[in-house]
SEGUTOR-864643 format. One record per residue (C-alpha): residue number from 0; z, y, x. Coordinates in pm, whole numbers, plus 32768, in hexadecimal, padded with zeros to 4 digits. Example, Ala and Ser with C-alpha at 12.3 -4.5 7.8 and 13.67 -1.06 7.14 Angstrom:
<sites>
- pos w v u
- 0 830C 7E3E 84CE
- 1 82CA 7F96 8557
</sites>
This chain:
<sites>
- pos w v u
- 0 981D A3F9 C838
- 1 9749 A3A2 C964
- 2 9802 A2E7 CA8B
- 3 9761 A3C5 CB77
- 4 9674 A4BB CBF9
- 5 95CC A4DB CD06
- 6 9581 A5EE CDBB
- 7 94AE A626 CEF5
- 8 9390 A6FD CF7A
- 9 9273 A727 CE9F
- 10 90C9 A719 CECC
- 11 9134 A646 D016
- 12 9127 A4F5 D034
- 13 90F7 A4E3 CEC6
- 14 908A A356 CECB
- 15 917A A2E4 CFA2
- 16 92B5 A392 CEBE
- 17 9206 A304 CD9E
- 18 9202 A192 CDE0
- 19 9377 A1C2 CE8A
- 20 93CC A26A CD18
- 21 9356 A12B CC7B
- 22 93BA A06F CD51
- 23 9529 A0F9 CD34
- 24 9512 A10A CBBA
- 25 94DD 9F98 CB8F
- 26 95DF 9F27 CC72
- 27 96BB A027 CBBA
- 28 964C 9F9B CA5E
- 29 9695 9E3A CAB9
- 30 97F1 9E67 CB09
- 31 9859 9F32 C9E4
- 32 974E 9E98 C8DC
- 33 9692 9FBA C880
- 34 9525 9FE4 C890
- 35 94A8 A088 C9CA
- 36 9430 A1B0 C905
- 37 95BD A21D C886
- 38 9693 A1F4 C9B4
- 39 958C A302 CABB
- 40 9524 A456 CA9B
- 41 9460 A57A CBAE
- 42 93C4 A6BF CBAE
- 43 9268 A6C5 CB5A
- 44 91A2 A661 CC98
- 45 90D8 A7A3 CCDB
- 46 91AC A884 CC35
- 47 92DD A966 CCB5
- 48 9361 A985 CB66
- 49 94EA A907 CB4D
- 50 9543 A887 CA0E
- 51 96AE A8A0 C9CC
- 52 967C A7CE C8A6
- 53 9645 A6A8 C96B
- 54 972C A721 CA5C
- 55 9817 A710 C97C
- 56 9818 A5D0 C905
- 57 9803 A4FF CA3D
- 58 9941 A463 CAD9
- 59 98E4 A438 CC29
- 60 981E A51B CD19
- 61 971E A46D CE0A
- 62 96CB A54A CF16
- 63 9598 A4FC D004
- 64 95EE A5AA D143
- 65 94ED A62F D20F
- 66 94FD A760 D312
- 67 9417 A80C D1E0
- 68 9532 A7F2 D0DC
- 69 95EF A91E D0F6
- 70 94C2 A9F3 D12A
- 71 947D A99D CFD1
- 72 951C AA9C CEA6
- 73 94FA A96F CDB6
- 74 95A1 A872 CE93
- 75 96E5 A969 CEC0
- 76 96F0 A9B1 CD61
- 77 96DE A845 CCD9
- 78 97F4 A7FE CE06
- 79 98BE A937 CDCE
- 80 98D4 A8D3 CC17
- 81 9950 A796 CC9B
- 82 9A7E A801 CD6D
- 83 9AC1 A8FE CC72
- 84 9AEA A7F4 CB8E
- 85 9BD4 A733 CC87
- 86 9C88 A87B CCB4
- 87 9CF6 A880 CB2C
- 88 9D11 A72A CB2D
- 89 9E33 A738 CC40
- 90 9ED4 A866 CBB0
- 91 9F14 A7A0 CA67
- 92 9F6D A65E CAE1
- 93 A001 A65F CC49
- 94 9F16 A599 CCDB
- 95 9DB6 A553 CD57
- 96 9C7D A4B3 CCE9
- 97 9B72 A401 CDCB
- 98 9A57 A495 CD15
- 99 997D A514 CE4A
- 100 98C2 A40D CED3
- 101 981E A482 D041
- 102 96EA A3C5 D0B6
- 103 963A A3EE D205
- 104 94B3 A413 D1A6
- 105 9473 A47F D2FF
- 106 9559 A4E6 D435
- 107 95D5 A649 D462
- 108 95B3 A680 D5FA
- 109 96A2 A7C3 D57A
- 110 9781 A767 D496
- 111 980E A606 D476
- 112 982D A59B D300
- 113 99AC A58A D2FC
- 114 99B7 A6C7 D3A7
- 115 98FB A78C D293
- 116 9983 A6ED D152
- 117 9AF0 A6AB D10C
- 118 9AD7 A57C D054
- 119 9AD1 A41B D104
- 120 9971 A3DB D183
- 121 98CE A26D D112
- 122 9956 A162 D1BA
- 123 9855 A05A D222
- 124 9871 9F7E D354
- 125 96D2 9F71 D37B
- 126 96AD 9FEF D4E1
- 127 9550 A083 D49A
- 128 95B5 A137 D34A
- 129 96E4 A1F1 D421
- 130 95EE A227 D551
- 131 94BC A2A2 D477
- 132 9520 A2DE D2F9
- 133 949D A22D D1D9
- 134 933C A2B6 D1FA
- 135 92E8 A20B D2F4
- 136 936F A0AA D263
- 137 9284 A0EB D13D
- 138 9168 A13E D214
- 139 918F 9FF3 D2EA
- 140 9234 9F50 D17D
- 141 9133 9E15 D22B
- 142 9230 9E11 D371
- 143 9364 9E9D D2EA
- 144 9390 9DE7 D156
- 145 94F9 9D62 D18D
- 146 9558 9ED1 D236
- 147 94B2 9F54 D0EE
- 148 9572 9E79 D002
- 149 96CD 9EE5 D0A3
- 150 967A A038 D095
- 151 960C A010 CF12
- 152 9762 9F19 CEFA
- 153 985E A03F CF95
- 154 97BF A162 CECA
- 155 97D8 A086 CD7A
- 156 992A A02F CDD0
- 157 99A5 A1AA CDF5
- 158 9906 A1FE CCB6
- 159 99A5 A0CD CBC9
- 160 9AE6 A11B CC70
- 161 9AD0 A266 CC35
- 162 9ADB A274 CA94
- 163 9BCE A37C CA64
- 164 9B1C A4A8 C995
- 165 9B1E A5ED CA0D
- 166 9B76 A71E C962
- 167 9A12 A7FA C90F
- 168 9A4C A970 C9DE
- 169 998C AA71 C8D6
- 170 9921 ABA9 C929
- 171 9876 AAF7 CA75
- 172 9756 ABD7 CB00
- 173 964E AACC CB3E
- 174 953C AC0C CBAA
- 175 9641 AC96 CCA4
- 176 96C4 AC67 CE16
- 177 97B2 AB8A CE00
- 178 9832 AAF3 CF87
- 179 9903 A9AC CF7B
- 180 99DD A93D D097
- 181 9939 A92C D1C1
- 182 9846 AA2C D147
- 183 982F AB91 D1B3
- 184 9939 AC37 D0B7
- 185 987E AD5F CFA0
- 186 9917 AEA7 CF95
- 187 9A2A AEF5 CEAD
- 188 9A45 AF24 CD65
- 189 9AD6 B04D CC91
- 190 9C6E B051 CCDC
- 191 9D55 AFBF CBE5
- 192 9ED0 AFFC CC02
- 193 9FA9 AEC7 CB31
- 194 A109 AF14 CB18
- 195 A1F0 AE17 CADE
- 196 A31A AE88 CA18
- 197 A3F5 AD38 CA3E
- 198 A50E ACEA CB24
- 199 A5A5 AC02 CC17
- 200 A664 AAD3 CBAA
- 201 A7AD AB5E CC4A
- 202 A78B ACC0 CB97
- 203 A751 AC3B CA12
- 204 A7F8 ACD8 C8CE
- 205 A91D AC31 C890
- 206 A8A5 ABB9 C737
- 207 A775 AAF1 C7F6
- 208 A7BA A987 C82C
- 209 A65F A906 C872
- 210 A679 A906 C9CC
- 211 A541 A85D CA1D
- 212 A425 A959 C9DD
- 213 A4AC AA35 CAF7
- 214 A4A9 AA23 CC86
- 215 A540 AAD5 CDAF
- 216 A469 ABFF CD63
- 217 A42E ACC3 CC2B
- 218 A289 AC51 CCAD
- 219 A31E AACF CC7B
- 220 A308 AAF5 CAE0
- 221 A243 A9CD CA5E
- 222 A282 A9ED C8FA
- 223 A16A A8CD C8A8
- 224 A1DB A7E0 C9B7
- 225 A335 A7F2 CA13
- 226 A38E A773 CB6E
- 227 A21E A7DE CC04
- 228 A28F A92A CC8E
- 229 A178 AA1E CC81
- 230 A063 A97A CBDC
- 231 A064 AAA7 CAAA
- 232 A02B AB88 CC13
- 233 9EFF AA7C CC84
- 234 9E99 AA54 CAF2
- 235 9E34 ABF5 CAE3
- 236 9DBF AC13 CC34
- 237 9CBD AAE6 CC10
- 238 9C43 AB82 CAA9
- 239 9C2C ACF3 CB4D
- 240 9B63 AC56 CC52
- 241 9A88 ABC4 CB5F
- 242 9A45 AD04 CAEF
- 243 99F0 ADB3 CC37
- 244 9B3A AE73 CC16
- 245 9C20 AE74 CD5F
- 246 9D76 AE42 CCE5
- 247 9EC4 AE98 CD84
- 248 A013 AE1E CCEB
- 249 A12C AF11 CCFE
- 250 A2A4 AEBD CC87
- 251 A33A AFAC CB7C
- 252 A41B B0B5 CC6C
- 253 A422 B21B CCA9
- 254 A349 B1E7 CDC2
- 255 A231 B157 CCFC
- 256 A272 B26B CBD6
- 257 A248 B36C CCDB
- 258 A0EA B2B6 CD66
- 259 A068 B2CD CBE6
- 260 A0D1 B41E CB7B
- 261 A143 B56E CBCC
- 262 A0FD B5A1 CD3D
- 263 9FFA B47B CD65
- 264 9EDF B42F CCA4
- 265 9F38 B432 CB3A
- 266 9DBB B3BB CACC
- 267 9D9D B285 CB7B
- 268 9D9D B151 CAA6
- 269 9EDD B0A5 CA62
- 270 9F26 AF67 C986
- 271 A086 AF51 C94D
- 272 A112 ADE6 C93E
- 273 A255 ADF2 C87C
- 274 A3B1 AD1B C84E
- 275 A426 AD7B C72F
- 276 A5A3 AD16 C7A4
- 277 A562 AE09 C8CE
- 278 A5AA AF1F C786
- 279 A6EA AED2 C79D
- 280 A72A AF6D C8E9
- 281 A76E B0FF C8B7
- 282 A6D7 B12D CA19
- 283 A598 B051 C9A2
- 284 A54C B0F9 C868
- 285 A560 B25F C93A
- 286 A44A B1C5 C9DD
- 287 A374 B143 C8B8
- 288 A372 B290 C818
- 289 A2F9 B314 C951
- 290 A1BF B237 C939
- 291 A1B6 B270 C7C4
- 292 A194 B3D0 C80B
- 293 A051 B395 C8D1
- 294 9EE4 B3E5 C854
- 295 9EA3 B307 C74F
- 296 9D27 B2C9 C798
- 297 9D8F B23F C909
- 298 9EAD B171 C8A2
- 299 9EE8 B084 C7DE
- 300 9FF1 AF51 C782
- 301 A037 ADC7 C788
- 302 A13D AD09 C72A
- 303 A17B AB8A C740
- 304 A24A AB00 C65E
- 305 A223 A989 C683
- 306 A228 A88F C54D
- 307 A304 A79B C617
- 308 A400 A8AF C677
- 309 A4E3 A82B C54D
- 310 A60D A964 C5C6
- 311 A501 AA69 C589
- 312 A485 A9DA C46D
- 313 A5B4 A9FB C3D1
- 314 A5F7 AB2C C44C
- 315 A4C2 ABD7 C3DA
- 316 A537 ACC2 C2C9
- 317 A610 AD77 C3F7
- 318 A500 AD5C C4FB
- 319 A3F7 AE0A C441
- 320 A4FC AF33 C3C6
- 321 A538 AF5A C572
- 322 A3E8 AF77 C593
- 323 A3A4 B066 C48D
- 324 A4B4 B149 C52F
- 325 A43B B115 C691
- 326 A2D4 B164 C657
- 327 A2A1 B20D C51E
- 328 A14C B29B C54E
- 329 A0BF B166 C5CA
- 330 A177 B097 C4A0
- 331 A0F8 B195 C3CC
- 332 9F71 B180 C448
- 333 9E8C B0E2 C35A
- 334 9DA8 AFA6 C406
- 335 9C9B AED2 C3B6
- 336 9D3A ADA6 C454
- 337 9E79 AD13 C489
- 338 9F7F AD74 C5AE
- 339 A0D4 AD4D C550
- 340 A178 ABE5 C52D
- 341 A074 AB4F C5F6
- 342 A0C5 A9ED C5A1
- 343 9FE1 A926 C6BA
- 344 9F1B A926 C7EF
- 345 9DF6 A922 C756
- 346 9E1D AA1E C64A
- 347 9EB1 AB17 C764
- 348 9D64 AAD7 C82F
- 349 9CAC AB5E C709
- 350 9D5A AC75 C68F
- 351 9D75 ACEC C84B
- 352 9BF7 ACB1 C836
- 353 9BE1 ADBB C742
- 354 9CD2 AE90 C7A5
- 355 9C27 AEB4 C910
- 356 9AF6 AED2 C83A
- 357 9B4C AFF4 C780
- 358 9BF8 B099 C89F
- 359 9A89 B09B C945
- 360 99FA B120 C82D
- 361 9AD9 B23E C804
- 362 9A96 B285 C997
- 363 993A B2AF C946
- 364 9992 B38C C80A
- 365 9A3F B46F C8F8
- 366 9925 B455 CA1C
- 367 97F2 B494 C91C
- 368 984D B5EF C8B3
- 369 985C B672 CA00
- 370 9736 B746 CA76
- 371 96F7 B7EE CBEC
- 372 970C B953 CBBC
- 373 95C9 BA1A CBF5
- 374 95B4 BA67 CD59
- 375 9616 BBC1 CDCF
- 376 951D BCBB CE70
- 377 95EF BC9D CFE9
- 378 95B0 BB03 CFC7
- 379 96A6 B9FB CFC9
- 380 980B BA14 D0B8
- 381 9891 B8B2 D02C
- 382 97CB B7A0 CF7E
- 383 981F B7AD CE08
- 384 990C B6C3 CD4C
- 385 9853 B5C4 CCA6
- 386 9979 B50E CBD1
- 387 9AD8 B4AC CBC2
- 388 9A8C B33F CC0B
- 389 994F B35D CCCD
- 390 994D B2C1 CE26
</sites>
């Protein structure tokens, strides 16, 4: 792992980022005792390539601000990996990680630095580095060494602080348009319905004691980290947004059923989230075989079953003959990966990641097929249809 990377705008003041790089990776080196090579890395200078590898395996971001930066499609990808990153590493743990690091290279008469970025801009008490950036320190280094040196002191200090790992986000699109916070936001992303088939705290099966997996809402299950309400919600949004899907979470009711079948649009792409305990409800498993009843190639299944839920542990034998009741023809579908007793975070992340993977392959399936028809002597009335799913 690399304690940081830094990223900034490229071909431009290519000297003067250079010596601050070296600059930063000694000071960095010294005060965690690795050589200055091992504790840096940054994009190749005159390239706009983005290399998620080194992305990747960097702890901190170091962002050079400049008003170039977010005209750059590198810069808002290596920035947008990063609080994607953040974004998982929240929904697993409950809290936060300074891991974005924001410098001033030069002023933004536009937009302030604090303004554009939502993480806590450098502190440094140097009057002329908060008047004219750190450029212009390095340029006058001669006149402005001890304003330098603080500068150099405050970013190393963020960094060393900041040793926490973040989790890697795969499936990132280095090559696409990716806008971070303060960023002008991409267009969506092909619609993904998740359904959570859970319940609230006050409306559980008798026979389920574990109280502490469940919420106010049936949208409050956190079956991996009980007492942080809606982090399985934040955990499938972030990885659908990885993918360029945009995702919507729905509760399990009638009204949902009805949005996903019969009178709505019964080939839009639903993930189903299940509870197993939620089969014990009559009214709930009227509901599941509704779902199950859906088109096979634009829905699919995922159940977490946590290893430190001891009560459903024990209770498995039962659980899984609910399930094969509820849902028989998704039960009974053969798969080349895992989604039933989902027994972690991480290994729900990667069976979801395939799931939403599939599901977009089976969209295109369905799209490639379709051809225009020939075009009639009269001319067109209406344009033709070119595809379930295209926009």
């Amino acid at each position: 792992m690399s304690h940081f990377y830094l990223s900034h705008v490229r071909t431009v003041d290519e000297e003067w980022v250079a010596s601050f790089f070296h600059d930063l990776c000694r000071v960095v080196a010294q005060r965690t005792g690795r050589s200055p090579e091992a504790v840096g890395v940054r994009g190749k200078p005159h390239s706009s390539d983005v290399s998620v590898d080194l992305l990747g395996r960097s702890t901190v971001l170091v962002v050079l601000h400049s008003p170039r930066y977010f005209s750059q499609s590198y810069c808002r990808a290596e920035l947008s990996y990063f609080q994607r990153r953040l974004n998982m590493q929240r929904s697993r743990t409950g809290h936060s990680a300074d891991a974005v690091v924001p410098v001033m290279w030069e002023p933004d008469p536009v937009h302030a630095l604090d303004a554009v970025l939502p993480y806590p801009p450098l502190g440094a008490r140097s009057q002329a580095y908060r008047r004219d950036g750190l450029l212009h320190l390095l340029r006058l280094k001669a006149r402005y060494r001890s304003d330098y040196e603080e500068v150099l002191r405050a970013t190393a200090d963020r960094i060393v602080v900041a040793a926490e790992q973040l989790p890697e986000v795969y499936g990132f699109d280095a090559a696409g348009s990716h806008s971070p916070l303060g960023a002008p936001v991409p267009a969506a992303g092909q619609a993904v319905s998740f359904v959570v088939a859970s319940t609230a705290e006050d409306d559980l099966p008798e026979e389920r004691r574990s109280s502490q997996y469940y919420g106010k809402t049936a949208l409050d299950w956190s079956p991996y980290a009980p007492g942080e309400h809606e982090a399985l919600v934040s955990l499938v949004k972030n990885t659908a947004t990885a993918l360029d899907f945009t995702a919507t979470v729905l509760p399990l009711d009638q009204e949902t059923v009805d949005r996903i079948s019969g009178a709505g649009d019964p080939e839009q792409l639903v993930v189903l989230l299940v509870d197993a305990w939620v089969a014990m409800r009559r009214e709930k498993r009227r509901l599941l075989a509704a779902v199950d009843d859906r088109s096979p190639d634009a829905t699919t299944a995922l159940e977490p079953r946590s290893r430190d839920d001891t009560e459903s542990l024990e209770q498995t034998v039962t659980l899984d003959e609910l399930l094969d009741r509820a849902l028989p023809l998704m039960r009974g579908q053969h798969s080349e990966y895992d989604r039933w007793g989902l027994p972690d975070a991480e290994s729900f992340t990667s069976s979801l990641r395939k799931v939403l993977i599939r599901l977009q392959n089976e969209a295109l399936k369905s799209v490639e097929p379709v051809r225009s028809p020939a075009t009639p002597a009269e001319g067109l009335r209406t344009f033709p249809l070119l595809g379930r799913y295209s926009s």
